[in-house]
VMD Tcl script that draws the C-alpha trace (Angstrom):
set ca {
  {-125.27 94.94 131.81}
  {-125.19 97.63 129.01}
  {-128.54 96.67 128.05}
  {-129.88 97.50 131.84}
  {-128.33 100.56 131.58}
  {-130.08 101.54 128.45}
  {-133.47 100.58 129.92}
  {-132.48 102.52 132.91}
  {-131.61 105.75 130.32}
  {-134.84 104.94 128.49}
  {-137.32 104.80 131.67}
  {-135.77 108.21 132.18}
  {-136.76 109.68 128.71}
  {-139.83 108.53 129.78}
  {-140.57 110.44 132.74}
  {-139.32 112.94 130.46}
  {-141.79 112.33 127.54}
  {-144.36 111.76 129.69}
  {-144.42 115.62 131.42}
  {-143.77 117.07 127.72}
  {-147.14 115.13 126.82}
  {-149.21 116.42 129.85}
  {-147.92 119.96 129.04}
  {-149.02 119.76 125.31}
  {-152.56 118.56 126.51}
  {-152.82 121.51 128.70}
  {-151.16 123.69 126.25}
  {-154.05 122.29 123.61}
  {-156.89 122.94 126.21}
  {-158.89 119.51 124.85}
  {-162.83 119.46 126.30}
  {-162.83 117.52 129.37}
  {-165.73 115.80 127.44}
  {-163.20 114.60 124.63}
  {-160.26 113.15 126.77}
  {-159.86 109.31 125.82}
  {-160.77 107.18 128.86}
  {-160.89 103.62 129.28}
  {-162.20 101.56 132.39}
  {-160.77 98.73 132.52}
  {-162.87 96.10 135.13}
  {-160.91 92.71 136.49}
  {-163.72 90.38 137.09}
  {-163.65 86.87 138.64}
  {-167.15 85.71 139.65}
  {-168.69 88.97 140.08}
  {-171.80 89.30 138.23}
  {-173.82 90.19 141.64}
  {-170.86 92.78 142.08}
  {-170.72 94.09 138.39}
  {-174.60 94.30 138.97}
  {-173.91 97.18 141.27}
  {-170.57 98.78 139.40}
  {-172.02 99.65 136.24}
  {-174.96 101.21 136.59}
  {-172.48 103.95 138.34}
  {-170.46 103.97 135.94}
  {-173.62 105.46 132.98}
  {-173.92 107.97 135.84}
  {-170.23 109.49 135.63}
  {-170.24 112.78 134.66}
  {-167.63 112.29 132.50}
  {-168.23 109.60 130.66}
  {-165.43 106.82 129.54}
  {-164.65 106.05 125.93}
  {-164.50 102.70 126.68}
  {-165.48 100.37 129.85}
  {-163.86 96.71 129.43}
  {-164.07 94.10 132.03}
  {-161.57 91.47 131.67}
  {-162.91 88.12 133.00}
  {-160.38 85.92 135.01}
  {-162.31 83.09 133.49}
  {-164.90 83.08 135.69}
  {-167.44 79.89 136.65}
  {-170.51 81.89 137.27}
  {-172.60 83.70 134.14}
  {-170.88 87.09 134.60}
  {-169.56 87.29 130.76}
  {-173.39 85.61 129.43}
  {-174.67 88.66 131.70}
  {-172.64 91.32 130.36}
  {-173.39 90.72 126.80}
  {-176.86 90.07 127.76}
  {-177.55 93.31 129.80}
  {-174.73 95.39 128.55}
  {-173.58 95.06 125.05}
  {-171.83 98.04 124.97}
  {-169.30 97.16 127.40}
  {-166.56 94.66 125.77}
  {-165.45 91.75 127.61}
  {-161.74 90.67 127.43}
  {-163.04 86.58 128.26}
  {-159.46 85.07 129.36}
  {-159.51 81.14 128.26}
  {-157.51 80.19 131.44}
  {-157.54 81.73 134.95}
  {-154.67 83.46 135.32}
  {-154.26 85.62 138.65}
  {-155.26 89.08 140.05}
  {-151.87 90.99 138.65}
  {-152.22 89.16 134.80}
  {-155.43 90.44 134.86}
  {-154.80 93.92 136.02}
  {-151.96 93.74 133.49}
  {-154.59 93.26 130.85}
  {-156.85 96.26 131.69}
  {-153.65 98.45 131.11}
  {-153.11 96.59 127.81}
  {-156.55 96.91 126.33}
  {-156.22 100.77 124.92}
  {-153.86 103.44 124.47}
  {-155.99 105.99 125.70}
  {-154.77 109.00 127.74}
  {-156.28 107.64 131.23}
  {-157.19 104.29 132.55}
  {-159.58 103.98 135.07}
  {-158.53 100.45 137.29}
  {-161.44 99.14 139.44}
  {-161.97 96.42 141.25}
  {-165.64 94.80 140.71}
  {-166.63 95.42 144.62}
  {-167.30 99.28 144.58}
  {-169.58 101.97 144.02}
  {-168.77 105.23 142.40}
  {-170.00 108.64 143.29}
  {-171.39 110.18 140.38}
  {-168.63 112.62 139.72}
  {-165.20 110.06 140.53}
  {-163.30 109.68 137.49}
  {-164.39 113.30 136.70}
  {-162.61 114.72 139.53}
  {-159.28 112.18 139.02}
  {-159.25 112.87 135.70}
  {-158.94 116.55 136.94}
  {-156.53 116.16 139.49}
  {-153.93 114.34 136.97}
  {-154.59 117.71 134.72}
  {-153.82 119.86 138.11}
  {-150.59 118.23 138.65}
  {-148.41 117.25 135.96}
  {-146.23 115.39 137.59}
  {-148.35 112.63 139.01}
  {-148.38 109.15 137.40}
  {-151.86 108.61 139.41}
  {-154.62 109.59 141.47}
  {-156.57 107.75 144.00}
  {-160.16 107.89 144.84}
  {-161.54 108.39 148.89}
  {-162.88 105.24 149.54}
  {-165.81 105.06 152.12}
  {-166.75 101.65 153.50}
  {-169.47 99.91 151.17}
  {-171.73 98.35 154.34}
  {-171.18 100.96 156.84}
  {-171.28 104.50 155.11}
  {-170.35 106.71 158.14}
  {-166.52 105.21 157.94}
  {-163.97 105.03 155.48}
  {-162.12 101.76 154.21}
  {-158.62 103.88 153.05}
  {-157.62 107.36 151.80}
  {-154.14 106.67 150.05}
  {-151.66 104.08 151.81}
  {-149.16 104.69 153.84}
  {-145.74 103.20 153.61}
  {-143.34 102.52 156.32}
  {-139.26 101.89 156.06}
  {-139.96 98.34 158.21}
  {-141.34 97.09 155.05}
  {-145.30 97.45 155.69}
  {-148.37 99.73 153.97}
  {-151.37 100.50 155.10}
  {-154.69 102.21 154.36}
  {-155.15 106.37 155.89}
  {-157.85 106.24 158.06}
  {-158.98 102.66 157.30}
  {-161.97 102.25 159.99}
  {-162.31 105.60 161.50}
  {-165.62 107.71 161.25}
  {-165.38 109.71 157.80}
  {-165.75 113.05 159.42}
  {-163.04 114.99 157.45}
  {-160.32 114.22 158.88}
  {-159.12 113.06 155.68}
  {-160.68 115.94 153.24}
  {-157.50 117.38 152.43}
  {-156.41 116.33 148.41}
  {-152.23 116.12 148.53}
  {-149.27 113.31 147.67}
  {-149.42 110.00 149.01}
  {-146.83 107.22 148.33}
  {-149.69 104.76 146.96}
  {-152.87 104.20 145.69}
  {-154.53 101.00 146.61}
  {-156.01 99.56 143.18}
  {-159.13 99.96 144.06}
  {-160.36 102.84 142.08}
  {-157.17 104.43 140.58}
  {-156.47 106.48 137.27}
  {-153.18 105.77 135.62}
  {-151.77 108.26 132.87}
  {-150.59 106.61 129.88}
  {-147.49 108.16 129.67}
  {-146.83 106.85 133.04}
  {-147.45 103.31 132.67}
  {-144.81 103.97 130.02}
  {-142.67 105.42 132.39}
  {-142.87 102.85 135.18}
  {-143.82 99.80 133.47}
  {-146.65 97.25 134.02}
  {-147.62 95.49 137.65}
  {-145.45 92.93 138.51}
  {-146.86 89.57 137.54}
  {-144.59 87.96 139.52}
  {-146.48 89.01 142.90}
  {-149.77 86.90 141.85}
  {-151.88 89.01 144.28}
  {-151.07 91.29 147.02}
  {-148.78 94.70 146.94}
  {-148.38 94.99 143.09}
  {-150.25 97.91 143.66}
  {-147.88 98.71 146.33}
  {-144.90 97.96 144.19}
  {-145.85 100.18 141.33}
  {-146.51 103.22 143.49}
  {-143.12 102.51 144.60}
  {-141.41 102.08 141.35}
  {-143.16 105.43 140.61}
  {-141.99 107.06 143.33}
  {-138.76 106.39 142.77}
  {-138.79 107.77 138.89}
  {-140.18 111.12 140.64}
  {-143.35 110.75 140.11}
  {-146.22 112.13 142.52}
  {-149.34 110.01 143.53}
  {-151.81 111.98 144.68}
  {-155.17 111.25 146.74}
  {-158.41 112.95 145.71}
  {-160.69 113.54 148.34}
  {-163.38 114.87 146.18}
  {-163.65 111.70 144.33}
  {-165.78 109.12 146.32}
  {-166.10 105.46 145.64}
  {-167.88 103.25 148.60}
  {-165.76 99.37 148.68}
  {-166.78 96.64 149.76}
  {-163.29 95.36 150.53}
  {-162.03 91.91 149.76}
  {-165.77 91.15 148.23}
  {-163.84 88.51 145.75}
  {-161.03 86.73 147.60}
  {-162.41 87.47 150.74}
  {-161.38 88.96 154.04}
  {-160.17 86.48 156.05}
  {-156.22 86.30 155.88}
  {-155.97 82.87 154.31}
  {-152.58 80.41 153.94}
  {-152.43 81.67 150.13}
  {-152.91 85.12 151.25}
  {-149.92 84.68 154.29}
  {-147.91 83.17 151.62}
  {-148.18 85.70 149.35}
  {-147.19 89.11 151.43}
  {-144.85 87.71 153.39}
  {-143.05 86.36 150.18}
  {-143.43 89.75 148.27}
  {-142.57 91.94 151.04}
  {-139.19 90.46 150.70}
  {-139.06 91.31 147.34}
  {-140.07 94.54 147.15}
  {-137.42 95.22 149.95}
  {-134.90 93.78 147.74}
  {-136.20 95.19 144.46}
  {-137.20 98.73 145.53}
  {-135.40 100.13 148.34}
  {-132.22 102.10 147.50}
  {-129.08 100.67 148.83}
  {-128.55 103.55 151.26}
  {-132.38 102.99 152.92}
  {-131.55 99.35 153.33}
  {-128.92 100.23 155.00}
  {-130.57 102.97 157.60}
  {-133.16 101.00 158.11}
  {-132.22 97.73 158.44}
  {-132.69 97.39 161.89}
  {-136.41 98.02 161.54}
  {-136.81 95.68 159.12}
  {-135.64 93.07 160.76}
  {-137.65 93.61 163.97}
  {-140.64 93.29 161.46}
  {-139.35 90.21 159.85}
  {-138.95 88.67 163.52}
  {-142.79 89.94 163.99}
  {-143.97 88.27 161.31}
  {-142.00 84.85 162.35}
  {-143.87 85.28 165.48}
  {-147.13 85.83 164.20}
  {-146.45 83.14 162.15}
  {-145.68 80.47 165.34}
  {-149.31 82.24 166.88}
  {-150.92 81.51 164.17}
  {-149.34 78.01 163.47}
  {-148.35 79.22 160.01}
  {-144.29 78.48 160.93}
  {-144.56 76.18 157.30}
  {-146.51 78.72 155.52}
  {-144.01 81.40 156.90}
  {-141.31 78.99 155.54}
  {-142.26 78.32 152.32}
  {-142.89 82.17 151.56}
  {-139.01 82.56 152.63}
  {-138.13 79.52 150.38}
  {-139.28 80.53 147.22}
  {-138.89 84.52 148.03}
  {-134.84 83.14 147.86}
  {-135.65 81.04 145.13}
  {-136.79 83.92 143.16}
  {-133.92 86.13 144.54}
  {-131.71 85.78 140.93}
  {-134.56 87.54 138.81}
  {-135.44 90.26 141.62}
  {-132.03 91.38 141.99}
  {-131.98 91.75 137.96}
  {-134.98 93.67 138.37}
  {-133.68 95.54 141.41}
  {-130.86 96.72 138.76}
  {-132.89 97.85 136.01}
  {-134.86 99.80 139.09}
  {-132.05 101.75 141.06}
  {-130.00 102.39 137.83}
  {-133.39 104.78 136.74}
  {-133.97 106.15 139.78}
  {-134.64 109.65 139.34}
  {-135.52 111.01 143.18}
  {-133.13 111.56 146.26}
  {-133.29 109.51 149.19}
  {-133.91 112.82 151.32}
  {-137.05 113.18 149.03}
  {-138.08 110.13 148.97}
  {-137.62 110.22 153.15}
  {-140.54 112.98 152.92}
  {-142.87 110.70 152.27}
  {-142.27 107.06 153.43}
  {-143.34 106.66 157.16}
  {-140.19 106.52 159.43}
  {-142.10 104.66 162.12}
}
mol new
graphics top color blue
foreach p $ca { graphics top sphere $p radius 0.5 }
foreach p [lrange $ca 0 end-1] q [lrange $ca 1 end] { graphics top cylinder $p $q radius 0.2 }
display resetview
């Protein structure tokens, strides 16, 4: 117990470390040109995708210190194509496939540079992206991340998200996912999360807020860490001005498998658990339920009832080690409920 409570004290130093740090970088006035970067690329049979990432990536305006792509152990000839075509990008070759979070884990691992650039292998960048991230982190102090606008890869007149949206029910969701990209959603602010598809992280606040939960496998770790953010004080913001086009599910796909069922119904349980402060699990327990019940009904529609079981089976199983977690969690929490009411959806 006393040792929770000293990682609870010492995720608070943190946050306070970390805005000390941003302050002496601004204080010091370091060329934009000089900042250390590092793109870090999770890759699992995506050398047709990577074919289309990196030559974006040369034309960034600012210009990473490092680009690694950390291969998931992948069965086609992406790593034999990397060091054939581009030796000066490193490859992080896994020996074993692990899972989407591990490896997402390991592009935050690979440096200790001021910035990491996370990026799925299925998008485009506009020539000046991580330039204008990079510059909204330096705007704001206090924001552990920024998110990029992300415009739909096939159909360029509509966007595929602009920051996610949270709701006290216990469901996120992409900004303007789907609708015509007529700017609407030009307006840079705070959002509660940044989907992980073109995100820059600042050191100090993966630091802060830890690593992605590897528990999750796939599916709201992204989700998860915004929270855990949140919840330390920390802003995310969304940068309209940085533009990346997605193709959206490119590697596991876009239909909603059995795995993929499994998998957010299971860890929207435990983020409930592990996240929410007692007080909003209180207030808003009646709308979480009524989205529990929707999901057992979608569940009997779609003839997933076992599926739907199994997620609640092992989302109990696992209850021990999330509740441990959940400690470590609330006993840091830095931000009021009132605040953090501002910006999680009501309905």
């Amino acid at each position: 117990m006393r040792g929770a409570g000293l990682r609870g004290l010492s995720r608070r130093a943190a946050v306070i470390g970390m805005a000390e740090q941003v302050q002496d970088a601004r204080d010091s006035q370091a060329p934009v040109a000089n900042r250390e970067i590092t793109v870090a690329i999770p890759n699992y049979n995506g050398r047709a995708l990577l074919e289309i990432l990196l030559p974006t990536l040369e034309l960034q305006t600012l210009k990473p210190t490092r680009t690694v792509v950390i291969d998931d152990c992948s069965s086609d000839d992406s790593v034999d194509y990397l060091r054939e075509h581009w030796p000066d990008v490193e490859v992080l070759a896994l020996e074993r496939n692990v899972n989407v979070t591990v490896a997402m884990n390991e592009g935050l691992r690979v440096s200790d540079s001021e910035f990491v650039v996370l990026l799925n292998n299925d998008v485009e960048l506009d020539a000046g992206c991580i330039a204008q991230l990079v510059a909204a982190l330096d705007a704001h102090p206090g924001a552990a991340a920024a998110a990029a606008k992300l415009v739909d890869f096939h159909d360029r007149r509509l966007l595929d998200g602009a920051g996610d949206i949270f709701f006290w029910r216990g469901a996120a969701t992409r900004r303007g996912q789907g609708r015509p990209d007529d700017g609407r959603f030009d307006e840079p602010g705070e959002i509660f999360a940044a989907c992980g598809a073109v995100v820059v992280y600042r050191r100090s606040a993966i630091e802060a807020v830890g690593e992605f939960d590897e528990r999750y496998v796939a599916g709201l770790e992204d989700v998860d860490w915004s929270f855990r953010a949140q919840l330390l004080g920390l802003e995310i913001r969304y940068v309209p001005s940085a533009i990346a086009y997605h193709m959206g599910s490119a590697t596991i796909g876009r239909t909603l498998t059995a795995s993929m069922a499994y998998l957010n119904w299971r860890n929207w349980l435990w983020l409930i658990v592990k996240d929410y402060p007692a007080a909003a699990l209180v207030r808003h327990a009646p709308a979480i339920l009524l989205q529990q019940l929707k999901i057992l009904l979608l569940a009997l529609r779609e003839r997933r009832l076992g599926v739907w079981l199994r997620a609640w089976r092992d989302a109990l199983r696992g209850l021990p080690a999330v509740l441990a977690q959940r400690r470590e969690v609330q006993r840091s929490r830095c931000r009021s409920l009132r605040d953090l009411e501002r910006i999680v959806r009501a309905r």
